[in-house]
DOVEX-828490 format. One line per field, with one value per residue (C-alpha): x, y, z. Coordinates in steps of 0.25 Angstrom, whole numbers. Example, Ala and Ser with C-alpha at 12.3 -4.5 7.8 and 13.67 -1.06 7.14 Angstrom:
BEGIN
X = 49  55
Y = -18  -4
Z = 31  29
//
This chain:
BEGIN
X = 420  406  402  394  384  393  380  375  378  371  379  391  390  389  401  410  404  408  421  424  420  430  441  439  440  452  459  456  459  472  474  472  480  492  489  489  503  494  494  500  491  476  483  485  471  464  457  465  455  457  467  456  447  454  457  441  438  447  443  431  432  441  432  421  427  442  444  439  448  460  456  450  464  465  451  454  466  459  449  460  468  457  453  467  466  453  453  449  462  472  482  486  493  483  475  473  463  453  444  431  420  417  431  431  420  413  400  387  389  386  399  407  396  399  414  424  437  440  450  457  464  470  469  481  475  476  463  457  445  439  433  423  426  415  419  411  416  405  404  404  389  383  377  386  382  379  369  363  353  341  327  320  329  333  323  323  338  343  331  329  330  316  310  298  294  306  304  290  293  303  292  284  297  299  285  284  298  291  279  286  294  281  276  287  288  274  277  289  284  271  280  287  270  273  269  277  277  283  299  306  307  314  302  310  325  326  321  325  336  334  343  335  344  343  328  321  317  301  306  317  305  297  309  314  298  301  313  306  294  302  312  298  295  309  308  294  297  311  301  292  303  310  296  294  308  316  329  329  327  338  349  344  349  363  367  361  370  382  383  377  390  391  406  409  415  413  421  415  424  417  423  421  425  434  440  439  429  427  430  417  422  409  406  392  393  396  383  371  366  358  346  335  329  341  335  325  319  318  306  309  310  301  305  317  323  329  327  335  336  343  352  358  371  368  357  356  348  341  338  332  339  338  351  353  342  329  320  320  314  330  331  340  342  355  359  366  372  376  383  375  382  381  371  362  364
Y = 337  343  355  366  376  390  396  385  389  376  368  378  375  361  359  368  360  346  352  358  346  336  344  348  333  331  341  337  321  328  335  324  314  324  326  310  308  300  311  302  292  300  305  293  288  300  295  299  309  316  327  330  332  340  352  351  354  365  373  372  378  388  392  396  395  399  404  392  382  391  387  370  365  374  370  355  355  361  349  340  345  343  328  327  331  321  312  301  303  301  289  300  290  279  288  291  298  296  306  299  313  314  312  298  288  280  272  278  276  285  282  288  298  304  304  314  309  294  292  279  275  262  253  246  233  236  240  252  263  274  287  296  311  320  333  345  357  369  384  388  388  382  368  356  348  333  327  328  319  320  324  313  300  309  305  288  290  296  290  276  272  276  266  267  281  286  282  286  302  301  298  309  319  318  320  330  337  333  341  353  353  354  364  374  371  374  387  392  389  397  409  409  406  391  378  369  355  347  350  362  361  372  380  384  378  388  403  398  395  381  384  390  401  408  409  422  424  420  407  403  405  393  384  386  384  371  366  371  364  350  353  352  341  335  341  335  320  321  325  314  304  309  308  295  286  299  289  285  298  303  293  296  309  305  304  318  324  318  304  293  287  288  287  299  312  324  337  350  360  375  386  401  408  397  397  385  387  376  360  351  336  327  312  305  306  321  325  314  310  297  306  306  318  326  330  340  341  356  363  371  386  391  392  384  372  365  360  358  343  348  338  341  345  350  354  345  354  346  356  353  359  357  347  359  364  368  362  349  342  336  342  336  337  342  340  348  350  361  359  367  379  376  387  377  364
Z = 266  268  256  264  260  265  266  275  289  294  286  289  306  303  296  304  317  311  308  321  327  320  319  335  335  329  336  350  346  340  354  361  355  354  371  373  365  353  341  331  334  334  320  314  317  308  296  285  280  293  285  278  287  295  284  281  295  297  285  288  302  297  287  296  312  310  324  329  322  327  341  338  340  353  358  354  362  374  375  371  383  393  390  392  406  408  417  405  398  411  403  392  385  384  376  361  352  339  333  329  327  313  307  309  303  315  315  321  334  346  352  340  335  348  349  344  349  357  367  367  380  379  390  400  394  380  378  375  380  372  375  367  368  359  358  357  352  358  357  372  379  368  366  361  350  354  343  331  325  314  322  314  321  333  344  339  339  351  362  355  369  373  362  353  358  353  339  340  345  332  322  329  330  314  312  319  311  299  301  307  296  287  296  292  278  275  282  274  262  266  269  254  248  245  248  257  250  261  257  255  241  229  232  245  243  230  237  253  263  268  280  293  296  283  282  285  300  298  289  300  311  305  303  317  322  314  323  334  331  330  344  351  345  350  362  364  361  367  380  378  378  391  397  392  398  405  406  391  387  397  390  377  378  380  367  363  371  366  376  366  370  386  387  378  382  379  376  375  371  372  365  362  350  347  362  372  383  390  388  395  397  398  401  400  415  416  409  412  428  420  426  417  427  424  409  405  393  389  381  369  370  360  346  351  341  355  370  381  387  401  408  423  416  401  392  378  367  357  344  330  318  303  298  288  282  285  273  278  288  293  307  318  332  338  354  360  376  383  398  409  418  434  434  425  431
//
């Protein structure tokens, strides 16, 4: 299981994120599969180290989120009880339950790197069908978590579609983090009267954080004017791309909110202070027209580490953030989407 730094508050939400994730997982699959008459058998299907696993995870979240672990089996239950209600899941009995998520090894493959729980109906002809459920477990009116990827393979990645130019804005993107992240190394090191040498070496690692939120407000300025810096780039060739084949880019986009598979489903489950708010049931139809003219492209607010790509019926946020620390120049990109209110739309 992963050793963490308890002075580390990056490392610290990152963990307790996996772990709520997985075990939010298991417990709605449990749900689920206890609703549908098919307990002993989802039970039987767990890996063997499953046990294990388990204890980990609710330590963990013990440790630091107690109340909310008192209310996971509650909130699981709730979303459990409402995909039972679905429309998809009307032949109870033909139904039964799997957690993929991170608890199970899968190859790399956008259908299961997006999947959480599959839903196996079997079929009057002895066949079966599978459904993708991904589950998002969301603090209420904030933004849910949908991809994260390196900045320096994220543009050739994810809008391979629109051909050479792609990999040609990449190559100009990780020059451009590169220099920026020389740009603010030259001006750290000027503030403690040394010379930056192209890393952040024991000149700095022995006297200074490495972490952004623990530097003193003028340092943390210049880091933050860094991300900054690079989301415009982003947002700059994301632009260019749109401009250049509206269509591709529209598709592209898909799988950075979470659809890279268009017959998943998603389940937002919103809470407050640990409490259900509200549970959100999307399909790929639910959320896209297929009308490239639906999208804008936002400008950054100043200072800002994000933008806005708004859509008819949600906003997806695309910000840069260090992987962990600052001192290196290993960014990535997270997505993100938040439904609109009628008064939005």
């Amino acid at each position: 299981m992963k050793k963490i730094d308890p002075n580390n508050q990056l490392q610290i939400e990152s963990l307790l994120n996996e772990c709520k994730g997985n075990l939010f997982e298991f417990l709605v699959a449990q749900s689920l599969s206890r609703r549908f008459k098919k307990e002993d058998l989802f039970l039987i299907s767990l890996p063997r180290d499953f046990r294990g696993r388990l204890q980990f995870y609710e330590e963990t979240i013990r440790e630091f989120d107690s109340d909310l672990l008192k209310n996971l089996p509650i909130l699981a239950n709730s979303v459990a009880e409402k995909l039972e209600n679905h429309p998809l899941f009307k032949n109870k009995s033909h139904f039964s339950f799997s957690v993929i998520g991170k608890m199970v090894a899968t190859n790399d493959n956008s259908v299961w790197n997006e999947t959480d729980i599959v839903a196996i109906e079997e079929l009057e002809d002895g066949s079966s069908k599978k459904y993708f459920i991904s589950l998002k477990l969301t603090k209420d009116h904030s933004y849910t978590n949908t991809k994260s990827a390196g900045i320096k393979s994220f543009i050739e990645k994810y809008f391979t579609t629109l051909g050479p130019e792609a990999a040609v804005f990449q190559k100009k993107l990780n020059l451009e983090v590169d220099e920026s992240f020389h740009m603010m190394g030259h001006k750290l090191y000027t503030m403690i009267d040394q010379e930056f040498k192209g890393s952040f070496d024991a000149r700095w690692s022995q006297s200074y954080t490495e972490l952004p939120g623990e530097l003193p407000d003028e340092m943390k300025e210049v880091v933050y004017l860094n991300y900054s810096r690079v989301a415009q780039k982003v947002r700059e060739f994301l632009g260019a791309l749109h401009k250049s084949d509206p269509q591709k880019f529209y598709q592209s986009l898909h799988a950075l909110c979470g659809f890279g598979n268009p017959d998943i489903i998603q389940v937002h489950c919103f809470h407050q202070n640990a409490q259900l708010k509200d549970i959100l049931i999307k399909a790929h139809g639910d959320l896209f027209s297929n009308d490239p003219a639906e999208i804008v492209v936002k400008e950054l607010n100043s200072g800002a580490s994000s933008f806005d790509i708004a859509f008819k019926k949600f906003v997806l946020q695309i910000r840069v953030k260090p992987m962990n620390k600052f001192t290196t120049a290993a960014y990535k990109i997270n997505c993100s989407i938040k439904m609109k209110g009628a008064s939005d739309e």
